[in-house]
N, CA and C atoms of all chains as a GROMACS GRO file, in nm:
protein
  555
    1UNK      N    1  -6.181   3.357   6.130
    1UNK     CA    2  -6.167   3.221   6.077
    1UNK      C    3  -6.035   3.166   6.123
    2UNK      N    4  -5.997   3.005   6.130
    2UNK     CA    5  -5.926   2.983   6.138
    2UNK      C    6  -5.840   2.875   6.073
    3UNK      N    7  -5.736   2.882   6.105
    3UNK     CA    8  -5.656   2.789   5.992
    3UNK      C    9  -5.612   2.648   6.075
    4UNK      N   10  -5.651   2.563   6.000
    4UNK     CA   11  -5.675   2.433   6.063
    4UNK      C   12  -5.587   2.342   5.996
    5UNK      N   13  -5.565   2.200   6.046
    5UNK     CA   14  -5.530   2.091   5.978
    5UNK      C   15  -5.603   1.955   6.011
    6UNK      N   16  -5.627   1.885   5.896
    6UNK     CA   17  -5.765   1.794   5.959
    6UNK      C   18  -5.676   1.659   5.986
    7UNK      N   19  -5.667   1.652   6.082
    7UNK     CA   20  -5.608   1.514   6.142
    7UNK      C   21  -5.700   1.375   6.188
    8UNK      N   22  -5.813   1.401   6.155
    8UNK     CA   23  -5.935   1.255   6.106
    8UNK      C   24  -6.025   1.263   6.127
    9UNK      N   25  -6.097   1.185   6.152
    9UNK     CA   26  -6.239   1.166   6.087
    9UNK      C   27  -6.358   1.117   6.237
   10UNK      N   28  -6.446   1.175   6.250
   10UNK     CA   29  -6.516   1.103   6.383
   10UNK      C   30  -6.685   1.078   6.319
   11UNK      N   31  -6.674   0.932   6.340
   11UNK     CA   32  -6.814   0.865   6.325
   11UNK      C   33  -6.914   0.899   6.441
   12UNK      N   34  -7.097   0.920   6.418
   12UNK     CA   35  -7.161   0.864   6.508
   12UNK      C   36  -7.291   0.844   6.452
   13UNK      N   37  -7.351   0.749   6.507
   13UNK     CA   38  -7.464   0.733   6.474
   13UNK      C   39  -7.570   0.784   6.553
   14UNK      N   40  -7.580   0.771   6.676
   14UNK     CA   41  -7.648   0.834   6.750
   14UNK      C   42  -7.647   1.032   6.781
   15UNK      N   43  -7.706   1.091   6.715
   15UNK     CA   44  -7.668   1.209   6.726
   15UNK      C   45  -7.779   1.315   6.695
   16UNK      N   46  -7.804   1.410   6.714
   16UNK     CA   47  -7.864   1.556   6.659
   16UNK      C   48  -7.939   1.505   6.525
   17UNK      N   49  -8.065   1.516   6.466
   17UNK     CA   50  -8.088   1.479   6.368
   17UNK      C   51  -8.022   1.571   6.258
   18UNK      N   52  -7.961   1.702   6.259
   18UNK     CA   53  -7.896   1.778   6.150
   18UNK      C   54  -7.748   1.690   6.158
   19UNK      N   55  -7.682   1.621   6.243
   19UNK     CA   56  -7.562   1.559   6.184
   19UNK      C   57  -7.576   1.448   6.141
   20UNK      N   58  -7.707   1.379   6.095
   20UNK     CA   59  -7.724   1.266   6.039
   20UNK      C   60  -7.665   1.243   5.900
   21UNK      N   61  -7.646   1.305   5.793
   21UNK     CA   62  -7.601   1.254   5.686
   21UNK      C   63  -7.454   1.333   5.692
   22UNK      N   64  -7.395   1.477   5.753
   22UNK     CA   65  -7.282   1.510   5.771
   22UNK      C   66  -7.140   1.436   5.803
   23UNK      N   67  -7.083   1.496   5.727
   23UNK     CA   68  -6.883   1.452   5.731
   23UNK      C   69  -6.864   1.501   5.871
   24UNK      N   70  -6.841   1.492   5.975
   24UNK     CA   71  -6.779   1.552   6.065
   24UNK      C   72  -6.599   1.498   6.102
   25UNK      N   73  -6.494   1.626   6.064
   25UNK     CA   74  -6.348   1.604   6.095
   25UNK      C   75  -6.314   1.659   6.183
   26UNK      N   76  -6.215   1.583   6.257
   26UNK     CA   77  -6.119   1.621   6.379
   26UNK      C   78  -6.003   1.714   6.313
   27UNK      N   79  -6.007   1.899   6.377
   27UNK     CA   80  -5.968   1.954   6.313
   27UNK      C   81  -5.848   2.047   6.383
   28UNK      N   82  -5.690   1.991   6.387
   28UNK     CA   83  -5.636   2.056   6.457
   28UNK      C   84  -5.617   2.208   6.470
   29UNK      N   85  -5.585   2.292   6.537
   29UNK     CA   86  -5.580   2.419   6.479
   29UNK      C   87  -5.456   2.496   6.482
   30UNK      N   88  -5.391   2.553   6.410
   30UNK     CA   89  -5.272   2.582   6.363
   30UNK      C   90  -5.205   2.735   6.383
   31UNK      N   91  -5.122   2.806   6.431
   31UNK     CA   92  -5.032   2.971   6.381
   31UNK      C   93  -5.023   2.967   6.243
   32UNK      N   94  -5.013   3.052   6.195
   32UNK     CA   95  -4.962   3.076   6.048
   32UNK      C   96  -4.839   3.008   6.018
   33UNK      N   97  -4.800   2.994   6.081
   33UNK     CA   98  -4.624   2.947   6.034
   33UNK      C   99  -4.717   2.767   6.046
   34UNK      N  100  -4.801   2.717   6.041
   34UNK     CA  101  -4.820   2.605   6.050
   34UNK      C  102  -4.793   2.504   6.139
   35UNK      N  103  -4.716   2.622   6.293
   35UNK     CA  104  -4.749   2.487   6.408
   35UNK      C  105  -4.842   2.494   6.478
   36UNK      N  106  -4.884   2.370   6.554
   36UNK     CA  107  -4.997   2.340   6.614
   36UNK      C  108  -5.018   2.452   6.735
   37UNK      N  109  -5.136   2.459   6.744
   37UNK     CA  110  -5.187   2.597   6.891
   37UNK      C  111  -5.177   2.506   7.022
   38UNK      N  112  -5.232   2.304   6.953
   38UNK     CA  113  -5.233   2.253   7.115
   38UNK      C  114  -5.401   2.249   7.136
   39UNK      N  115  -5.486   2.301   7.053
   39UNK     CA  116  -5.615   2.319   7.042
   39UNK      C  117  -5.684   2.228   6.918
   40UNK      N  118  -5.791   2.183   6.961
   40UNK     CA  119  -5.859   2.124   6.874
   40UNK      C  120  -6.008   2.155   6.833
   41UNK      N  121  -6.106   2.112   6.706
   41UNK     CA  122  -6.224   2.149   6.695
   41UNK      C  123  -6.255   2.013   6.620
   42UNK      N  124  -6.409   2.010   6.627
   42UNK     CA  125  -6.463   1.873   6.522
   42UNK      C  126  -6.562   2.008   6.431
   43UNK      N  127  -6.544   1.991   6.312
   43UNK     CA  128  -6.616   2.090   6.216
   43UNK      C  129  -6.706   1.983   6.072
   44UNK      N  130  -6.771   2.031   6.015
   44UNK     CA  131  -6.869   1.969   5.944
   44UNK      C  132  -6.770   2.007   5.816
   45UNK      N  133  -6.744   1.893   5.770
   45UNK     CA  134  -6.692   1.931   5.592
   45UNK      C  135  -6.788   1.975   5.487
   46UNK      N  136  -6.766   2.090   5.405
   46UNK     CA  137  -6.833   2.118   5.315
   46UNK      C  138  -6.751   2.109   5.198
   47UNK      N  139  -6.621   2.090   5.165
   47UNK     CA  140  -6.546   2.127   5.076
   47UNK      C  141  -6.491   1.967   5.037
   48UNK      N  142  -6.524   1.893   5.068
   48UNK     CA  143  -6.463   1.741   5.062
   48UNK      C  144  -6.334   1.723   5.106
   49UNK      N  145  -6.264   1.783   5.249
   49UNK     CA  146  -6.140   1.827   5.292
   49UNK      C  147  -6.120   1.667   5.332
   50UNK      N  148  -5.961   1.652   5.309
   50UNK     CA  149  -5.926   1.488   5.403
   50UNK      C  150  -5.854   1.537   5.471
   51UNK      N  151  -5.804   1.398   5.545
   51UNK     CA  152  -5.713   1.397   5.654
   51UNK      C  153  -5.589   1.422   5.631
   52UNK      N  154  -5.533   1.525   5.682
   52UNK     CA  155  -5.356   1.569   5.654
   52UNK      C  156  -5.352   1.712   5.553
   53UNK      N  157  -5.460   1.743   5.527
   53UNK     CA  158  -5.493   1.894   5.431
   53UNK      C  159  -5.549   1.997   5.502
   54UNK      N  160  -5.476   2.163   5.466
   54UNK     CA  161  -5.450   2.226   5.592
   54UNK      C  162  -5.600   2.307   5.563
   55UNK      N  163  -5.674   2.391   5.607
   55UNK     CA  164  -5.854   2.428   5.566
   55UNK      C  165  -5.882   2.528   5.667
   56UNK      N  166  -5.944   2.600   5.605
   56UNK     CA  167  -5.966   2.711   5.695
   56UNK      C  168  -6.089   2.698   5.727
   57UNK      N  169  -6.160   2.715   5.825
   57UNK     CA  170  -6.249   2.685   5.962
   57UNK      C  171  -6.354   2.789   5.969
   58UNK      N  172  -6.442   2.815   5.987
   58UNK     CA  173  -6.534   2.939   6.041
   58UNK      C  174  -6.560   2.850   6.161
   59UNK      N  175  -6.557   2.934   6.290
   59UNK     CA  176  -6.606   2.900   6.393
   59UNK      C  177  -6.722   2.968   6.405
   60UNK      N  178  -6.800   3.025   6.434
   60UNK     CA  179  -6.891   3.100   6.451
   60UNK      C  180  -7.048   3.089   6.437
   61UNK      N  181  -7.146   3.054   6.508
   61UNK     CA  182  -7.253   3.040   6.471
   61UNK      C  183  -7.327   3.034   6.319
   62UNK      N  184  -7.364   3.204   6.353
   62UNK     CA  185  -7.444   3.228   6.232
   62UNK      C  186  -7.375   3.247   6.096
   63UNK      N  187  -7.249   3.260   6.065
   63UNK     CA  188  -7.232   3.178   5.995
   63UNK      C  189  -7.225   3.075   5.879
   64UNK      N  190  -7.210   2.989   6.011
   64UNK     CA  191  -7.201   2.834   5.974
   64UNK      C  192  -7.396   2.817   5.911
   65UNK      N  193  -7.468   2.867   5.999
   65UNK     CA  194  -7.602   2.844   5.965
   65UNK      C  195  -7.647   2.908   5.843
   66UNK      N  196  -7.538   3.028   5.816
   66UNK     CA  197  -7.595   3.065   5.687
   66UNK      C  198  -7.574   2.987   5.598
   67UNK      N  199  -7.472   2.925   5.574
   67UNK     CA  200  -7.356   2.867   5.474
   67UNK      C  201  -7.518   2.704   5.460
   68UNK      N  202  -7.487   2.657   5.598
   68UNK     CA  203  -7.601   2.521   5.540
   68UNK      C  204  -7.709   2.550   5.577
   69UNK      N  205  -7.761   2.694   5.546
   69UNK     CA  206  -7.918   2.704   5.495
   69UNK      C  207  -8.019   2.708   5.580
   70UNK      N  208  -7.971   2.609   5.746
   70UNK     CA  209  -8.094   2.658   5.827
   70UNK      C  210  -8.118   2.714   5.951
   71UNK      N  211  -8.208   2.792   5.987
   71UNK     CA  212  -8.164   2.889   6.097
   71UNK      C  213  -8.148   2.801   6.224
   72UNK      N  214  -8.169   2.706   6.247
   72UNK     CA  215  -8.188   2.637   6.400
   72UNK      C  216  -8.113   2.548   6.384
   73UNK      N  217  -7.990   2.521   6.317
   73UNK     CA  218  -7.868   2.426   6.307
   73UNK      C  219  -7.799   2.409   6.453
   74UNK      N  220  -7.769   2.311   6.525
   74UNK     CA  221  -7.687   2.360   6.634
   74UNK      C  222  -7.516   2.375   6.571
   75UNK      N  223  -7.455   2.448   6.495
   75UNK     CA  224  -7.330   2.412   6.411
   75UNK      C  225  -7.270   2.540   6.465
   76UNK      N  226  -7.123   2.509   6.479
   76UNK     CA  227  -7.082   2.665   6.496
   76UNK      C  228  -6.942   2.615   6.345
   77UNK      N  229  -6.855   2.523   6.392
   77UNK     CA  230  -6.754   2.526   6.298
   77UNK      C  231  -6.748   2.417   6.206
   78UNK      N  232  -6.696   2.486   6.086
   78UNK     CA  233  -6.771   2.445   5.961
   78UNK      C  234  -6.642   2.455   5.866
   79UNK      N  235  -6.560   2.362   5.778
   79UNK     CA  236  -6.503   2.366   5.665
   79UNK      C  237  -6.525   2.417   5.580
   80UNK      N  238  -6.506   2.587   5.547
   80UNK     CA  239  -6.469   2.635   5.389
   80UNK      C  240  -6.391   2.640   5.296
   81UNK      N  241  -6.303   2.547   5.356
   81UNK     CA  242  -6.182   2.586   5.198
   81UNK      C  243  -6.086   2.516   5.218
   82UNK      N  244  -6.046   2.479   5.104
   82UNK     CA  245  -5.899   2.363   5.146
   82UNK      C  246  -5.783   2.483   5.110
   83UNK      N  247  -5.647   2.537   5.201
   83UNK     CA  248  -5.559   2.614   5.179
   83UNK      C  249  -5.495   2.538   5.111
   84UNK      N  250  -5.386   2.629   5.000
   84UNK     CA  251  -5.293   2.575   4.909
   84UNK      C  252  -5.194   2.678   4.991
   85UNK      N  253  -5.168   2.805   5.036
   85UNK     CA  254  -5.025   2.818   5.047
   85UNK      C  255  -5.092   2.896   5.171
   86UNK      N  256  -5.002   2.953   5.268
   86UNK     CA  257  -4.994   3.086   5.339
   86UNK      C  258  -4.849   3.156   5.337
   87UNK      N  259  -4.881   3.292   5.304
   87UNK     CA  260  -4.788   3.339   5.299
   87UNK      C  261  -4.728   3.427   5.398
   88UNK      N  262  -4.647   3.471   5.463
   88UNK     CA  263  -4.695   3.498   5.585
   88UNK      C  264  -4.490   3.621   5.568
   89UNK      N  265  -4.555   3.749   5.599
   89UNK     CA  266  -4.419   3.825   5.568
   89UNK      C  267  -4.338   3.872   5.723
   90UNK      N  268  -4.214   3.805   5.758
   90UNK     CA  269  -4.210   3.868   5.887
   90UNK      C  270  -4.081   3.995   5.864
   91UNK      N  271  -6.721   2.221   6.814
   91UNK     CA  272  -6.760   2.075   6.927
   91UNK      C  273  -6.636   2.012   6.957
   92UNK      N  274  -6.649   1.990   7.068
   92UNK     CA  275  -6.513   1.871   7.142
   92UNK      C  276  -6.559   1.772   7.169
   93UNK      N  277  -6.484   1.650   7.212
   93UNK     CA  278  -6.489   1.567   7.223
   93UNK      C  279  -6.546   1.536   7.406
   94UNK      N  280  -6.629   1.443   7.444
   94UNK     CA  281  -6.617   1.431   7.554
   94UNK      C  282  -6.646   1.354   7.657
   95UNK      N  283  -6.637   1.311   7.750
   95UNK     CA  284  -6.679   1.182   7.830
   95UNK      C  285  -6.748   1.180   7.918
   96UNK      N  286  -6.890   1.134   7.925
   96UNK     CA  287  -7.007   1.158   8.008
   96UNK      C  288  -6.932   1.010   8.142
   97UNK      N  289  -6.920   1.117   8.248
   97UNK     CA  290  -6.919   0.987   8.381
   97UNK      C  291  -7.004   1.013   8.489
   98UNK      N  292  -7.136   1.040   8.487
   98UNK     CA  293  -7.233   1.100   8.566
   98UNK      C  294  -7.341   1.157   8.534
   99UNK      N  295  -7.435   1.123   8.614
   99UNK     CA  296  -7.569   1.241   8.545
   99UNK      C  297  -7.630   1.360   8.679
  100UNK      N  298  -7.704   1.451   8.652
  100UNK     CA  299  -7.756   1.528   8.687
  100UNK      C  300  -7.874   1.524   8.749
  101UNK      N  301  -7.916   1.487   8.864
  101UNK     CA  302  -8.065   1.505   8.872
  101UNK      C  303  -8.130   1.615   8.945
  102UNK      N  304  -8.218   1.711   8.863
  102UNK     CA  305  -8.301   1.844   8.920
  102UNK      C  306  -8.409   1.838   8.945
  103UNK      N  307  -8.494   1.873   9.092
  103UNK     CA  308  -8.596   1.871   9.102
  103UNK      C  309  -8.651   1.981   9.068
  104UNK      N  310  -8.622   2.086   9.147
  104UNK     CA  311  -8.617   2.228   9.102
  104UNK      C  312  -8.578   2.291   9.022
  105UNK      N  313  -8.566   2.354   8.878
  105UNK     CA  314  -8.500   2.405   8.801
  105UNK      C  315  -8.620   2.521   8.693
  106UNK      N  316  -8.518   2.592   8.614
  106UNK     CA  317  -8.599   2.721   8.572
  106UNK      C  318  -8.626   2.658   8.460
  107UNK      N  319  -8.762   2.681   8.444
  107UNK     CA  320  -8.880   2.626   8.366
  107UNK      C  321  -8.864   2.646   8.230
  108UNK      N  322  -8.866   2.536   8.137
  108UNK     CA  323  -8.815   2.456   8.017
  108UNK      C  324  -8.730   2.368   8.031
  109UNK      N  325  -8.649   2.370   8.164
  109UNK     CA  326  -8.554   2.271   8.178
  109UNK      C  327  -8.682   2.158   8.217
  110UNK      N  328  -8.769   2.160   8.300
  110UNK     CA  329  -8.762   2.026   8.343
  110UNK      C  330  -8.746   1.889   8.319
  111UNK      N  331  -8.778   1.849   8.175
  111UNK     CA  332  -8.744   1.739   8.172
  111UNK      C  333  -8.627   1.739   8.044
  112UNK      N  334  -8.513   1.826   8.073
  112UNK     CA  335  -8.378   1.804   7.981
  112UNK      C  336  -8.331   1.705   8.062
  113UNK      N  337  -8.254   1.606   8.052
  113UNK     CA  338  -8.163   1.516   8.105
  113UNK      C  339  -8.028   1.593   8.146
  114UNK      N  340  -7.966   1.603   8.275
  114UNK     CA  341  -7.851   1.676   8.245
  114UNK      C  342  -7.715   1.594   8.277
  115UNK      N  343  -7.644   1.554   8.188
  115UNK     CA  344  -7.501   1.452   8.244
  115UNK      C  345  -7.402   1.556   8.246
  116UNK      N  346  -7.304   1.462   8.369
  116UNK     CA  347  -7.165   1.448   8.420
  116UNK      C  348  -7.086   1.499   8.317
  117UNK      N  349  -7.016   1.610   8.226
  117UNK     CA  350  -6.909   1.525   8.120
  117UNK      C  351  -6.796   1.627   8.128
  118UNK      N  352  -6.690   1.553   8.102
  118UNK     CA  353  -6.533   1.578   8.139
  118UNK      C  354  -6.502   1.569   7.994
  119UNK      N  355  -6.429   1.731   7.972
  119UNK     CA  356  -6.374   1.764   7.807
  119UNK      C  357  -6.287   1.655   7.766
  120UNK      N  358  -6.249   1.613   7.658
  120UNK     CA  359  -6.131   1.563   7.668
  120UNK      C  360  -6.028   1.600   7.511
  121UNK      N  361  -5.929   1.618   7.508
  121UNK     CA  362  -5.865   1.635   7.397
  121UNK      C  363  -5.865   1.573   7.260
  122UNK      N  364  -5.825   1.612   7.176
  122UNK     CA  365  -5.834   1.490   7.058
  122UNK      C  366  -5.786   1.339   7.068
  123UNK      N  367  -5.690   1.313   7.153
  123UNK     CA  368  -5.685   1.161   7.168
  123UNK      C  369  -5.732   1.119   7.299
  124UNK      N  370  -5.826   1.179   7.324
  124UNK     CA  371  -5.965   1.150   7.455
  124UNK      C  372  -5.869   1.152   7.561
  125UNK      N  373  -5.756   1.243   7.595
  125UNK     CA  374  -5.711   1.284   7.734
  125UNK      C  375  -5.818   1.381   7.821
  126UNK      N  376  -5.841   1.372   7.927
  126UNK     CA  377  -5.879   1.407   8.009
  126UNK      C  378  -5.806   1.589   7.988
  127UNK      N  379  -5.880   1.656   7.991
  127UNK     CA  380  -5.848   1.804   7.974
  127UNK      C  381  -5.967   1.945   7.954
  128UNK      N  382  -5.888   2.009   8.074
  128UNK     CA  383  -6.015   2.082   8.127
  128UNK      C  384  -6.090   2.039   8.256
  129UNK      N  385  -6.160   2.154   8.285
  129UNK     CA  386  -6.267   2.096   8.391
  129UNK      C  387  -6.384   2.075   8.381
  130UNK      N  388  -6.440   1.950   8.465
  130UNK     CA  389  -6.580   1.909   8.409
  130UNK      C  390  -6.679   1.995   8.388
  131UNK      N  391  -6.780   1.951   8.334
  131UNK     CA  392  -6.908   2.029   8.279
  131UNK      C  393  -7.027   1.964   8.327
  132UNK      N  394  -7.130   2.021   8.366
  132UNK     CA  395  -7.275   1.987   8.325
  132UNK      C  396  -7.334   2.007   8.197
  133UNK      N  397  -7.368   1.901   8.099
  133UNK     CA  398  -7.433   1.922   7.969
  133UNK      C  399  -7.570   1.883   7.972
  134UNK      N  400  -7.682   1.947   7.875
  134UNK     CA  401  -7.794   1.886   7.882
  134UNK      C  402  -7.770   1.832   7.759
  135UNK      N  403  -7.877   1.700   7.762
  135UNK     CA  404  -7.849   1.601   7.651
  135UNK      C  405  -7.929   1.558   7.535
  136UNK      N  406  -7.907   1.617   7.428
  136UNK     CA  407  -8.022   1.632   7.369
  136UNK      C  408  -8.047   1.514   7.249
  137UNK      N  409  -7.957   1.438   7.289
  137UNK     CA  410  -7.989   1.281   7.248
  137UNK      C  411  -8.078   1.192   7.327
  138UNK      N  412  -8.082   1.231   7.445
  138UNK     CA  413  -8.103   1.168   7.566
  138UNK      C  414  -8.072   1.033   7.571
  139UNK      N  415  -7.979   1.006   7.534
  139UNK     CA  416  -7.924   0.864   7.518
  139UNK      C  417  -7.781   0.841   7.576
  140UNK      N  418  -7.708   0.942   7.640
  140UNK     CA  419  -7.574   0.901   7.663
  140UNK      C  420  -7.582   0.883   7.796
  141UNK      N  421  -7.547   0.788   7.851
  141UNK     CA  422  -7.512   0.741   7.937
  141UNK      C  423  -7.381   0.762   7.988
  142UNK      N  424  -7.384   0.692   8.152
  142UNK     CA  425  -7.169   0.729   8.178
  142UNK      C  426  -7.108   0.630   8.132
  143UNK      N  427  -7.020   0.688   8.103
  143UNK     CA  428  -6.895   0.591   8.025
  143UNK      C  429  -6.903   0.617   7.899
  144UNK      N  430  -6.998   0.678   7.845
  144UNK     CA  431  -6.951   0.682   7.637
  144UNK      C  432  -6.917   0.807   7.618
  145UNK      N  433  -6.827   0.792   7.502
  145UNK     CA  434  -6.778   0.898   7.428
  145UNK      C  435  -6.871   0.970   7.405
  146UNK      N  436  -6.900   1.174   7.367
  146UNK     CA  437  -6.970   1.211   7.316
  146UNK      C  438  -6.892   1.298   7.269
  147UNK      N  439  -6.999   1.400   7.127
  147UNK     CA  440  -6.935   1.536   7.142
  147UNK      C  441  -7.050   1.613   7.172
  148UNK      N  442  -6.967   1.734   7.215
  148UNK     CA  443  -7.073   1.854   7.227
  148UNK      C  444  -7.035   2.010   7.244
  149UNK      N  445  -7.158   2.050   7.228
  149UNK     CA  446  -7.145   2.199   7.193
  149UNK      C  447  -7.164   2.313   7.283
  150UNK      N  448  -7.104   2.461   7.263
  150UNK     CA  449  -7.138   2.528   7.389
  150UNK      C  450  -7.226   2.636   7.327
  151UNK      N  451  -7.225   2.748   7.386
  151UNK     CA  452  -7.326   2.882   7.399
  151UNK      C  453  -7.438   2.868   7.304
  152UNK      N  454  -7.476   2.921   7.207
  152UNK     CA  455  -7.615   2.935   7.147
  152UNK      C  456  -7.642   2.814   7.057
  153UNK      N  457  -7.507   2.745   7.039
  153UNK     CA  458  -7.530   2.647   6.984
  153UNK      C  459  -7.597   2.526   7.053
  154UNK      N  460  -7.553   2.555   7.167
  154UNK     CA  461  -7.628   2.389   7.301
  154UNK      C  462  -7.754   2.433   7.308
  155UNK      N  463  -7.821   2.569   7.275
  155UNK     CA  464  -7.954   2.588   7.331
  155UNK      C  465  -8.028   2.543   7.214
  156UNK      N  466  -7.962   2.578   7.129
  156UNK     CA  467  -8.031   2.572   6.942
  156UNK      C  468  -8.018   2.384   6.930
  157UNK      N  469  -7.966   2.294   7.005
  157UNK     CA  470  -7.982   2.162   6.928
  157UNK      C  471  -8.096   2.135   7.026
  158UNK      N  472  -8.122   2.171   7.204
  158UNK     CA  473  -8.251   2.113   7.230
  158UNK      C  474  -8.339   2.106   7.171
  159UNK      N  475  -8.489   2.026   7.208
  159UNK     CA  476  -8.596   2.061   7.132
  159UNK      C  477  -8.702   2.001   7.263
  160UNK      N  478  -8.785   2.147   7.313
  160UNK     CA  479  -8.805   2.284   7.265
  160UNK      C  480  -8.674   2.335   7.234
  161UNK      N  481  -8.599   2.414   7.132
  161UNK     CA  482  -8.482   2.498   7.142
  161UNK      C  483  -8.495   2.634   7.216
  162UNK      N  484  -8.370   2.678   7.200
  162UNK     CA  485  -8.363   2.793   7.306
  162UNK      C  486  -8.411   2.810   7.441
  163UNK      N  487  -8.413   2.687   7.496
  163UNK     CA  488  -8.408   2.656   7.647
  163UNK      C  489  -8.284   2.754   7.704
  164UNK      N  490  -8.290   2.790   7.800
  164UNK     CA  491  -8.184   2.843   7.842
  164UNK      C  492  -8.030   2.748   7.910
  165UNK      N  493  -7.938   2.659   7.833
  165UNK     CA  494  -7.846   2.575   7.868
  165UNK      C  495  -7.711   2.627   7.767
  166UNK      N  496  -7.617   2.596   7.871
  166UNK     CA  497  -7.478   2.642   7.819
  166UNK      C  498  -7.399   2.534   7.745
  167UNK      N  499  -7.413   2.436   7.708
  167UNK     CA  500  -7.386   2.361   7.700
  167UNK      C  501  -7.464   2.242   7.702
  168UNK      N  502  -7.420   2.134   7.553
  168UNK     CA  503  -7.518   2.014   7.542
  168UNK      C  504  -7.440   1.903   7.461
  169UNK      N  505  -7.495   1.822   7.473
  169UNK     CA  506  -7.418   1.698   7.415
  169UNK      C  507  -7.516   1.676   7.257
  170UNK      N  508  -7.413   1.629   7.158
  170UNK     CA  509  -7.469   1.670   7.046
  170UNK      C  510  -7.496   1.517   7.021
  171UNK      N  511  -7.403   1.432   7.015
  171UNK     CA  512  -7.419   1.326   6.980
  171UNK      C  513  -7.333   1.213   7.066
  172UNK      N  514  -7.346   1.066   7.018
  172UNK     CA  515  -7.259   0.988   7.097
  172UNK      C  516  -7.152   0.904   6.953
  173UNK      N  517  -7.036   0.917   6.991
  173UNK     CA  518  -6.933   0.908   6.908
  173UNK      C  519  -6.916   0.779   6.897
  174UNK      N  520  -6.891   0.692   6.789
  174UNK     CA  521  -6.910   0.573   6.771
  174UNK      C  522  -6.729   0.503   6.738
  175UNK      N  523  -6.651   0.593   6.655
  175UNK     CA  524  -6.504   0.559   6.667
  175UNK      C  525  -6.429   0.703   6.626
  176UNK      N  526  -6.305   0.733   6.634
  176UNK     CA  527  -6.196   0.878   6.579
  176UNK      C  528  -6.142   0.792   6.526
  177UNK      N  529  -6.058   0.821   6.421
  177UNK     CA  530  -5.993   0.779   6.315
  177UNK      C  531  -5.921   0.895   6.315
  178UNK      N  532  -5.791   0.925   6.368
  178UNK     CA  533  -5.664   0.989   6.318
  178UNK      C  534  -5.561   0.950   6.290
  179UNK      N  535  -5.495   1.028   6.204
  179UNK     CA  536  -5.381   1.028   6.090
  179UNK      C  537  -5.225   0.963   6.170
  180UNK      N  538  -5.188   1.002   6.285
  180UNK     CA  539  -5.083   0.943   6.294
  180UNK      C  540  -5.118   0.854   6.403
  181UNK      N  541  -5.121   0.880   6.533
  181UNK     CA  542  -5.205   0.733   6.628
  181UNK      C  543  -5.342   0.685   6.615
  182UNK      N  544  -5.341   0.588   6.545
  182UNK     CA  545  -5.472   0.516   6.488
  182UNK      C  546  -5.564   0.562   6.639
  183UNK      N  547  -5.690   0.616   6.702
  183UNK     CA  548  -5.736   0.628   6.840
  183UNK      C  549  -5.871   0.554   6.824
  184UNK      N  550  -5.904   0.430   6.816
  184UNK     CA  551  -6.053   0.346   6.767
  184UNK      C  552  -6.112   0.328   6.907
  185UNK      N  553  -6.262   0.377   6.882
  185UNK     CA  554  -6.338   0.291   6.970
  185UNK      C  555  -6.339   0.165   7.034
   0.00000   0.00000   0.00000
């Protein structure tokens, strides 16, 4: 999984009929110490995450397909969780 | 999924069977504030609606085969949808 920060929001209308009613966020992706990798993902919100709140990510297929229920989703990364701290011991 | 910019399409006469009539476009990755980054791609398009010049996003390995339909065509890559505006937090980036 990975630790992300959601830096906004991407509309479409024209699309996949499974992203028709979906949140989809622009999701930077982060080191533990909370700076940016320089990498980005667009992931499906499940957790009601906004923009500027840091969330940890599943990239991964199956998954993501388990989590929304259907086997032929094209989804790999997917919003589970809004982070409150990392703690990180060096 | 990334973000990405269809500037070209694909045309196959010959190709391994389920492809034939996927649409396949031009598209060049591009970063979160739609920089040009990476090297281009062939996607099949399973909107069949994007044309060159629009924004899309799209997806790679089992996921590009799983949004065709028939699914599980054999393609590495596909365009999921066509992006209508980004809305980020510190440079406003609008359609």
């Amino acid at each position: 999984m990975i630790i992300g920060k959601v830096s906004g929001a991407m509309h479409s209308t024209i699309n996949h009929t499974f992203y028709d009613e979906r949140k989809t966020l622009v999701v930077d992706k982060l080191n533990p110490d909370g700076s940016l990798t320089g990498d980005y993902l667009i992931a499906i919100d499940t957790v009601g995450a906004g923009a500027g709140e840091t969330v940890l990510v599943i990239d991964e297929g199956n998954s993501a397909r388990q989590i929304v229920k259907e086997d032929n989703a094209p989804i790999r990364s997917i919003i589970i969780g809004i982070i409150d701290e990392v703690y990180v011991k060096i | 999924m990334k973000l990405g910019k269809v500037f070209g399409t694909v045309t196959l006469s010959i190709v391994y069977k389920g492809l034939e009539n996927v649409p396949m476009v031009l598209v060049q990755p591009l970063d979160k504030n739609q920089e040009p980054k990476g090297s281009p791609i062939v996607a099949a398009d399973s909107t069949r609606m994007a044309g060159p010049g629009e924004l899309i996003y799209y997806e790679s390995s089992r996921e590009a085969a799983l949004a065709l339909d028939p699914w599980f065509v054999p393609v590495d890559d596909a365009v999921i949808g066509i992006v209508d505006d980004v809305h980020l937090l510190k440079n406003e980036v609008a359609e």
